[in-house]
C-alpha positions in Angstrom: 35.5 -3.4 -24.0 35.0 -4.7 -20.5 37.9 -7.2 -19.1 36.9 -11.1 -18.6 38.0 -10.1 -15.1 35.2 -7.9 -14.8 32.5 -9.9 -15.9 31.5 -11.5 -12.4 30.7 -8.2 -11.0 29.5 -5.9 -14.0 30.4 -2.9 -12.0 30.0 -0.6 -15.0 27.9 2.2 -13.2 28.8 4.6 -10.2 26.8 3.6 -6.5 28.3 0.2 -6.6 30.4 1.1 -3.5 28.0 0.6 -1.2 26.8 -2.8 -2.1 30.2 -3.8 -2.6 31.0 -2.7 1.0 28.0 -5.0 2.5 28.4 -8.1 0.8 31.4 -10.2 -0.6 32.0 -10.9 -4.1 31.0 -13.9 -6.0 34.3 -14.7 -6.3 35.0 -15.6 -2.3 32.2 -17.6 -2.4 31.5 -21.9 -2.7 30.6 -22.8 -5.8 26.9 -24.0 -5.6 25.4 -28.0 -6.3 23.3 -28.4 -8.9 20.5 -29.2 -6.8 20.9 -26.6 -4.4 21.2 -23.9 -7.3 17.5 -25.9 -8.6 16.1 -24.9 -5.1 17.4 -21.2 -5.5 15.4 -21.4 -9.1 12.1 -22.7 -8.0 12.1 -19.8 -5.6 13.3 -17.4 -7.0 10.3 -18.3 -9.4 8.2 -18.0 -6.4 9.2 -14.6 -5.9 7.9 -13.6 -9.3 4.5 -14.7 -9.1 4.3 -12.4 -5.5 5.4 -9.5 -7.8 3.3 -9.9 -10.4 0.2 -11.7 -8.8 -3.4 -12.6 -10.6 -5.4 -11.3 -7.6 -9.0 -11.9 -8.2 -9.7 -8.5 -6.4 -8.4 -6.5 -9.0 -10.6 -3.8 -9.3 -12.0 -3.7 -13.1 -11.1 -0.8 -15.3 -13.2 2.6 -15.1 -13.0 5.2 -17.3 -14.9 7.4 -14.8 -11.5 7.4 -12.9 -9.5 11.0 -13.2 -6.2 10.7 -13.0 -4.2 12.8 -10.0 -1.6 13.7 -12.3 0.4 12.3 -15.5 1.4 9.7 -15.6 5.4 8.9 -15.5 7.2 9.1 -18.9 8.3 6.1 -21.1 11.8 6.0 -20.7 14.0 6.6 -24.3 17.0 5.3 -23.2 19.2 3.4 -20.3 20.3 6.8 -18.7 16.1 7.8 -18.3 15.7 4.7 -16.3 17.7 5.4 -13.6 18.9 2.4 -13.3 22.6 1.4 -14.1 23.5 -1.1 -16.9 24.8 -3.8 -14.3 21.2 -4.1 -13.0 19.8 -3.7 -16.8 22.0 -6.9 -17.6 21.4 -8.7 -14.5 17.8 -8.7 -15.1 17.4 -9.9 -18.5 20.8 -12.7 -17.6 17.9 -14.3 -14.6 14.7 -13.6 -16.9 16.3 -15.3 -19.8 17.7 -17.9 -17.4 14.0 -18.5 -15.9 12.7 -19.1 -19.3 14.9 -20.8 -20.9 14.7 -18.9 -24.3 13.2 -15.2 -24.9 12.9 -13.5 -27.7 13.4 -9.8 -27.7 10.0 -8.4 -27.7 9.2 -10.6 -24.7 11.8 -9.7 -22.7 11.0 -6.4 -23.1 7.2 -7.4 -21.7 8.9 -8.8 -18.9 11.2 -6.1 -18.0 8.7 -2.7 -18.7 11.4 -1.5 -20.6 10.8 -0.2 -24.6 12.9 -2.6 -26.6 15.7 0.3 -27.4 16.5 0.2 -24.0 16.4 -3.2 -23.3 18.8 -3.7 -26.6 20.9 -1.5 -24.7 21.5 -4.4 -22.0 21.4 -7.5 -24.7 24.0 -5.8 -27.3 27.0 -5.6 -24.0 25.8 -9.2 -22.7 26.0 -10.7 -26.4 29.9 -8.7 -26.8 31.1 -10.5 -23.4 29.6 -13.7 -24.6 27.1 -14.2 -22.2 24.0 -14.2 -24.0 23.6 -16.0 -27.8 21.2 -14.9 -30.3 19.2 -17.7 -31.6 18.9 -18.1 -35.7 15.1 -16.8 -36.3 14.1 -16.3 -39.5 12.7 -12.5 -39.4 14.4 -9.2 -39.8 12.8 -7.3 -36.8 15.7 -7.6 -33.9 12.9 -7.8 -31.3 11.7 -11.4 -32.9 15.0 -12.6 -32.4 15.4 -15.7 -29.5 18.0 -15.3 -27.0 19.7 -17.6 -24.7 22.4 -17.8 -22.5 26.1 -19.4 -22.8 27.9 -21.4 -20.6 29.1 -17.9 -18.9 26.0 -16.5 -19.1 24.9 -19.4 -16.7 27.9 -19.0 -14.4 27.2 -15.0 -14.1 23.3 -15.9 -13.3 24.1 -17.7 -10.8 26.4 -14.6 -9.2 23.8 -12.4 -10.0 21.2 -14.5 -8.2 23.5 -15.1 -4.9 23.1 -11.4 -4.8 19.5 -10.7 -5.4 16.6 -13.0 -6.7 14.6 -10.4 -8.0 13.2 -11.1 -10.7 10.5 -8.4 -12.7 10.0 -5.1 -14.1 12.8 -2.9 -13.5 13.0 -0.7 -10.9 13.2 3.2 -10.9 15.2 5.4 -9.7 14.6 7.1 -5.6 14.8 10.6 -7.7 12.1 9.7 -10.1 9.6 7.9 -7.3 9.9 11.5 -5.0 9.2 13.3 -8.0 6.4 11.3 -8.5 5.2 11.0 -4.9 4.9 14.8 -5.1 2.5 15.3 -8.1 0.2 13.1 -7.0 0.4 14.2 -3.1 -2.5 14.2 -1.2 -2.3 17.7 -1.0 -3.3 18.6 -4.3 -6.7 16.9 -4.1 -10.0 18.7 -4.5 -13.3 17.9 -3.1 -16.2 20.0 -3.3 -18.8 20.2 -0.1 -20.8 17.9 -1.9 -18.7 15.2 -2.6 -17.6 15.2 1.3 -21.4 15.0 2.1 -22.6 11.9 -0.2 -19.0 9.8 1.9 -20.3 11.1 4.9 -24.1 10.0 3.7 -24.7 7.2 5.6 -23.1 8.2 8.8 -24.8 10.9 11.6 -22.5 13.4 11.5 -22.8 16.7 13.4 -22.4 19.9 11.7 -19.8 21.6 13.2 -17.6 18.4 13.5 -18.6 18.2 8.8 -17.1 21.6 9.3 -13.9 21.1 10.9 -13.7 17.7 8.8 -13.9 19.0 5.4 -10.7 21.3 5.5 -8.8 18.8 7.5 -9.6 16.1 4.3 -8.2 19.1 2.0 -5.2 19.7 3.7 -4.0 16.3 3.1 -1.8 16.4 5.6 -2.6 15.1 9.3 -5.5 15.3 11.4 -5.9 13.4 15.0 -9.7 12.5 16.0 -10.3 12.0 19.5 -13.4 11.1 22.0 -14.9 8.8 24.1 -15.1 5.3 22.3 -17.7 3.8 20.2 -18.7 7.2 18.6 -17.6 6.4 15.2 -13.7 7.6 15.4 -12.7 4.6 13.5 -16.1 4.5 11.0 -15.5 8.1 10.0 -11.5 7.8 9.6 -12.4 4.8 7.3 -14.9 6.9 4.9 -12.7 9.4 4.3 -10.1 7.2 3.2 -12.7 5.4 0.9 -13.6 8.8 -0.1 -9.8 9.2 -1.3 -9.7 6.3 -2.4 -12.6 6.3 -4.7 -12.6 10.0 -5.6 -9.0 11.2 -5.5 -8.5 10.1 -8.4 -5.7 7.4 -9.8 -1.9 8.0 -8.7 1.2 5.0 -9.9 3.3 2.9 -8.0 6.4 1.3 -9.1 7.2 -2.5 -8.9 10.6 -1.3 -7.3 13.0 1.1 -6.6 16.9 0.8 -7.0 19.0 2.9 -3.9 22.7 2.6 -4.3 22.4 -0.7 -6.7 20.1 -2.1 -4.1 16.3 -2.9 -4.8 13.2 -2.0 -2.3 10.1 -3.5 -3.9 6.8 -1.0 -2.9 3.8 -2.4 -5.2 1.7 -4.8 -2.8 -1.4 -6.4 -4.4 -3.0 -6.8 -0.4 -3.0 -2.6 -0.1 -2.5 -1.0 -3.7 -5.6 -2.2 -6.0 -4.2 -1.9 -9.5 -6.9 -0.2 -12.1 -4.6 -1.2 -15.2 -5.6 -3.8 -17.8 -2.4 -4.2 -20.0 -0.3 -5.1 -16.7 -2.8 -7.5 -15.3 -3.1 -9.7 -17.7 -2.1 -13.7 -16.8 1.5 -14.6 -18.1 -0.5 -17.5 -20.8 -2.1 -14.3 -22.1 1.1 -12.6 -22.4 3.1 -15.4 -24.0 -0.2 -15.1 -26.4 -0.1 -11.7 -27.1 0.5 -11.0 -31.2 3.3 -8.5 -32.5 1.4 -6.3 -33.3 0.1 -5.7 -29.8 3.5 -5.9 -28.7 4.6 -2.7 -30.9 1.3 -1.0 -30.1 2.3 -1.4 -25.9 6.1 0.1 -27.0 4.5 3.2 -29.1 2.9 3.7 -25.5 4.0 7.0 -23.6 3.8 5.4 -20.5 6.2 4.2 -18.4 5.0 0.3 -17.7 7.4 0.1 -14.7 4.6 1.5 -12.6 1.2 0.4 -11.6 -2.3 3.0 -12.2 -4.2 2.1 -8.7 -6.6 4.1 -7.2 -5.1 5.7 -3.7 -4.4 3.1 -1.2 -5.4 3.0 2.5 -3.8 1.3 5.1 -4.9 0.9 8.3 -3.4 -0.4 11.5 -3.9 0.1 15.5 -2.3 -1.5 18.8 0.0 -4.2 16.2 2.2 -1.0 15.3 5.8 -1.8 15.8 8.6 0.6 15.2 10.0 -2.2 12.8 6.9 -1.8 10.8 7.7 1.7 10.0 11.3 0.5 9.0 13.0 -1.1 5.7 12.8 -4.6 5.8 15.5 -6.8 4.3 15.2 -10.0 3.3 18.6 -12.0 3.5 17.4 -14.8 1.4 16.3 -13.0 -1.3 18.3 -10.1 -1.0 16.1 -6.7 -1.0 14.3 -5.0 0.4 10.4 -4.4 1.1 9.0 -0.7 1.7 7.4 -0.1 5.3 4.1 1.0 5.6 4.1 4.5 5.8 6.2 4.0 1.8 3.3 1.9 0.4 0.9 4.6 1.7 2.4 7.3 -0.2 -0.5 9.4 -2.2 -3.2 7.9 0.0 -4.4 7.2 3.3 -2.3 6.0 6.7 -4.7 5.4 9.5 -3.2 4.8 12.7 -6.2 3.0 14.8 -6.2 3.2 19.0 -3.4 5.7 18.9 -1.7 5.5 22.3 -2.5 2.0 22.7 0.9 0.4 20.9 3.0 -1.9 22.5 6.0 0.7 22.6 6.4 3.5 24.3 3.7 6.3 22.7 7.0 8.8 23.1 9.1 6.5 21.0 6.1 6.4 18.4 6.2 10.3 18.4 9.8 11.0 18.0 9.4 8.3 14.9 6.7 10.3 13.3 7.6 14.3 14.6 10.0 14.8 11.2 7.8 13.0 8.5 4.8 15.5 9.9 6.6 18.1 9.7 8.8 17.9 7.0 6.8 15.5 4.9 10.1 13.6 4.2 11.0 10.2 6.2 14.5 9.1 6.9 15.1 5.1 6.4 18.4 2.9 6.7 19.8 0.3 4.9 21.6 -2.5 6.7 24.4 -1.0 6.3 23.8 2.4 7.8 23.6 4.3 4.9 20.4 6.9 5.3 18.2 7.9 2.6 15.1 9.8 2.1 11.2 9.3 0.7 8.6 11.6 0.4 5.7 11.3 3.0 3.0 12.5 1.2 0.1 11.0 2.7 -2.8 12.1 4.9 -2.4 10.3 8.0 -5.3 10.3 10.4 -5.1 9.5 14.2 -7.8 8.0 16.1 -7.3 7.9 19.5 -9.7 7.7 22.9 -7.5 10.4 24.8 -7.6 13.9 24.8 -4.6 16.2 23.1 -3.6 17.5 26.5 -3.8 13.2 27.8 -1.3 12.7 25.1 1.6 14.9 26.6 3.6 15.7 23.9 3.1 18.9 22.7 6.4 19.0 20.0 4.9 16.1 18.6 0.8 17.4 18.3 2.2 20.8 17.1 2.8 18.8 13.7 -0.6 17.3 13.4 -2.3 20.3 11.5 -6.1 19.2 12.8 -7.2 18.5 16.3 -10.9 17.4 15.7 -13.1 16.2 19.1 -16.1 13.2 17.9 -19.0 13.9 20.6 -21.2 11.5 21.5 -24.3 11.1 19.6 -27.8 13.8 20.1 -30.5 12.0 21.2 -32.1 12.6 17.4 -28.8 11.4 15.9 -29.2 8.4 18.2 -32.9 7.5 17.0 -31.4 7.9 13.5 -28.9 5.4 14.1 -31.0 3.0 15.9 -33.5 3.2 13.2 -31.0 2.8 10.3 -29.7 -0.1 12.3 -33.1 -1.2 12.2 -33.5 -1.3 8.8 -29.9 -3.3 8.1 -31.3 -5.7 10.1 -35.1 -6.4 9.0 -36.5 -5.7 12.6 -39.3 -3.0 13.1 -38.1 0.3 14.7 -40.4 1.5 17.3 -39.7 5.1 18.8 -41.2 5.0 21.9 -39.1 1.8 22.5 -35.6 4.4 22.1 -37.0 7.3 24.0 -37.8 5.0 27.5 -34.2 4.2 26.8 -32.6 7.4 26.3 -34.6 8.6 29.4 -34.0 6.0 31.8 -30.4 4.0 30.7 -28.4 7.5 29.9 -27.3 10.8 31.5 -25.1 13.4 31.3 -22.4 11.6 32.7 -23.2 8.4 30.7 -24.2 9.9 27.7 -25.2 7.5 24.8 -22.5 6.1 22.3 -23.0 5.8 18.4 -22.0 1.9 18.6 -24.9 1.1 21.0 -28.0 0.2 18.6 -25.7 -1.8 16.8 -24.5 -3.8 19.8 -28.1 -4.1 21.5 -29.9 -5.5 17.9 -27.2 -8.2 17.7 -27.8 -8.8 21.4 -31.3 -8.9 21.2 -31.3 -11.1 17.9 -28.6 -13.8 19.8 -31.4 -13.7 22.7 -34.5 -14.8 20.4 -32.4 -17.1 18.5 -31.6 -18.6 21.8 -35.0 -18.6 23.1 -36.7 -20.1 19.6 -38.3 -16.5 18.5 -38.5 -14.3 15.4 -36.1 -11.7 15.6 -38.2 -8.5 16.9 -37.8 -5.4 19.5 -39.8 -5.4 22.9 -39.2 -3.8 25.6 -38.3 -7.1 27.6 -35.7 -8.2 25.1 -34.0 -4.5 24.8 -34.2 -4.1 29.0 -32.6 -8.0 28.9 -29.8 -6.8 26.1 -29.1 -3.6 27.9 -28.2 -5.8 31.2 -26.1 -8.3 29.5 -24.4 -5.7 27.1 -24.0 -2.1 28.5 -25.0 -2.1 31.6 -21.7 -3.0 33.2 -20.0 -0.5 30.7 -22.0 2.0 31.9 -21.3 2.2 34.9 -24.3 1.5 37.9 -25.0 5.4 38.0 -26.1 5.2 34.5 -29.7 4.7 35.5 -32.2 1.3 35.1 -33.3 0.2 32.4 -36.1 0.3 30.4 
């Protein structure tokens, strides 16, 4: 049995020593007001409705969705979880604490754990005293209430001085690789007619469907590049809805435990959760009947992690280094993955390459390794380095050329070079006419063919985004003037003056 002495820290487990060495004990530190401690409650009460939000986005549950892989394995006992018995008793000391009384089934709803696991935690916190059982008249030891003692509300508040997370436990940085890598994006498969019905409503070119359709299967990187307003951006963004939608369901864990410290990864705002039994509202859950509650614990499936379908995150010239970097936060004491972490098994789009605020040679030493070795190096605050799986396919999208971009060590990683030409001048009346349509307005040909003779040349050749900009300028300009939306001549010749013209430079020719 475990000292009194020892009860303020519960350092049971090995990898305590480094988040002994970054923080001071409870011990050395002022023992909190009763209001103040109230403040820390109501937050930290805060912090679990962020975890385990009710978005009204959620998308609703498919059962044409293929999963990528298996999912990850209930754990059977305390050593499966990866996590150490400190952290296991921490958790249920704050959940208990937060609710004034659980019973035994419930806490194991909160914490994602099977109850012989979770009985692991509540058996050693009962022994020191911390935790009472409740009289409850039923033999099954998950009905039983539980609540804490006098020291069991003294080592809550240690525990929440340390960290105020409060949810489903994390997992271990061993099991979330392992996972990262059967559901990689390398292992997805996509027939040449699935890459044509996401590529549907665009005008793509042939030999560019050609060089895009291995790139996609590589799942590794690819950087487009060409002039702007060619569809860079619109074509990066259906293929990641195309993995998205058809690359079938990967997990994501709540959090993940390094070295006794917790980095939370699912976000609700990027990971779109195609579970039912985890989304349901915490009324629902106090609600739920035992019998549900044993049918969720003969599950096989770990709940610690969230089904989604594959994210996609996007981002452009508001790239920071510190983006791409743990964030800690010292008030609630973890940490939250970057970007490139919550991206894991899907898309990471990286918008007006070349166009960040820091130096585009600091951006490519940052990102040379993770290519390369499809593992990323991240520190904690207190130097200590770790490693997570980049599997991802990232897609560049850039204006410049490879050879404007300079660094060759750093292109050498990105698999798929893949040039976006300017439109033909079919693919252009095909754009203008399904803009067109969007927009209710009659398309007339010979209307696009004046302006493809006289606006454009060789030198100005015409852009993919230009239909779409003239119709809203041409609709704005009979607004304006009291009219029915409609094309003319007139009203494209005025739209082309206001809109392109400039753009185009005064050699591009007059218009219509």
């Amino acid at each position: 049995m475990v000292s009194e002495d020892s009860l303020p820290n519960l350092n049971l487990d090995e990898g305590q020593n480094e988040s002994s060495s970054d923080s001071s004990g409870p011990q050395n530190r002022p023992e909190l007001s009763t209001d103040l401690y109230d403040r820390i409650v109501n937050e930290v009460q805060a912090i679990c409705q962020s975890i385990l939000p009710e978005t009204a986005d959620q998308v609703e549950r498919d059962e044409t969705l293929c999963e990528a892989c298996e999912p990850p394995r209930l754990p059977r006992s305390l050593s499966e979880t990866g996590i150490s018995l400190s952290q296991l008793c921490d958790l249920i000391l704050k959940t208990v604490y937060l609710h004034g009384a659980l019973s035994g089934d419930r806490l194991t709803q909160e914490l994602r754990l099977p109850f012989c696991v979770t009985e692991e935690g509540i058996s050693f916190l009962e022994q020191q005293g911390l935790l009472n059982a409740d009289f409850v008249e039923s033999d099954s030891p998950e009905q039983q209430r539980y609540s804490l003692s006098d020291s069991g509300r003294r080592r809550t508040r240690d525990a929440f001085e340390e960290c105020r997370y409060v949810g489903p436990a994390p997992v271990s940085l061993r099991d979330y690789a392992e996972q990262c890598r059967k559901q990689s994006t390398r292992n997805i498969d996509f027939s040449e007619e699935n890459l044509r019905d996401a590529f549907d409503h665009l005008h793509v070119h042939e030999d560019l469907f050609k060089q895009l359709g291995p790139a996609i299967l590589s799942g590794q990187s690819m950087i487009l590049f060409g002039p702007p307003g060619n569809g860079k951006s619109v074509l990066s963004k259906a293929i990641a809805k195309l993995m998205s939608r058809s690359g079938g369901t990967i997990y994501v864990p709540f959090a993940v435990t390094v070295d006794q410290r917790l980095i939370t990864v699912f976000d609700p705002s990027v990971h779109r959760a195609v579970d039912h039994t985890q989304t349901e509202s915490r009324q629902a859950a106090e609600e739920k009947s035992v019998a549900e509650s044993e049918n969720q614990q003969e599950s096989d499936v770990d709940l610690r992690w969230r089904k989604i379908l594959r994210p996609v995150i996007q981002c452009g010239s508001e790239l920071t280094l510190e983006m791409l970097n743990l964030k800690y936060n010292e008030l609630s004491g973890y940490y939250s993955a970057p970007i490139q972490m919550k991206a894991n098994g899907g898309v990471m789009l990286i918008d007006d390459f070349g166009r960040q605020e820091m130096p585009s040679k600091t951006l490519f030493n940052r990102w040379i390794l993770p290519l390369e070795e499809r593992l990323d190096t991240l520190s904690l605050k207190t130097g200590k380095l770790l490693q997570i799986p980049f599997e991802q396919l990232t897609i560049f999208s850039t204006s410049q050329s490879p050879e404007e971009q300079g660094d060759q060590a750093f292109l050498r990683r990105v698999r798929h070079k893949i040039p976006v030409p300017p439109p033909t001048d079919e693919q252009f009346r095909s754009i203008f006419r399904r803009a067109c349509e969007e927009r209710h307005v009659r398309y007339d040909d010979w209307i696009v063919t004046q302006m493809l003779t006289n606006c454009y040349n060789s030198d100005h050749p015409p852009k993919s985004s230009d239909p779409r900009d003239l119709l809203d300028a041409v609709h704005a300009i009979c607004r304006f003037n009291g009219e029915s939306f409609h094309l003319s001549e007139e009203l494209l010749t005025e739209a082309w003056r206001y809109c392109l013209n400039s753009s185009q430079g005064s050699t591009a020719g007059n218009p219509v």
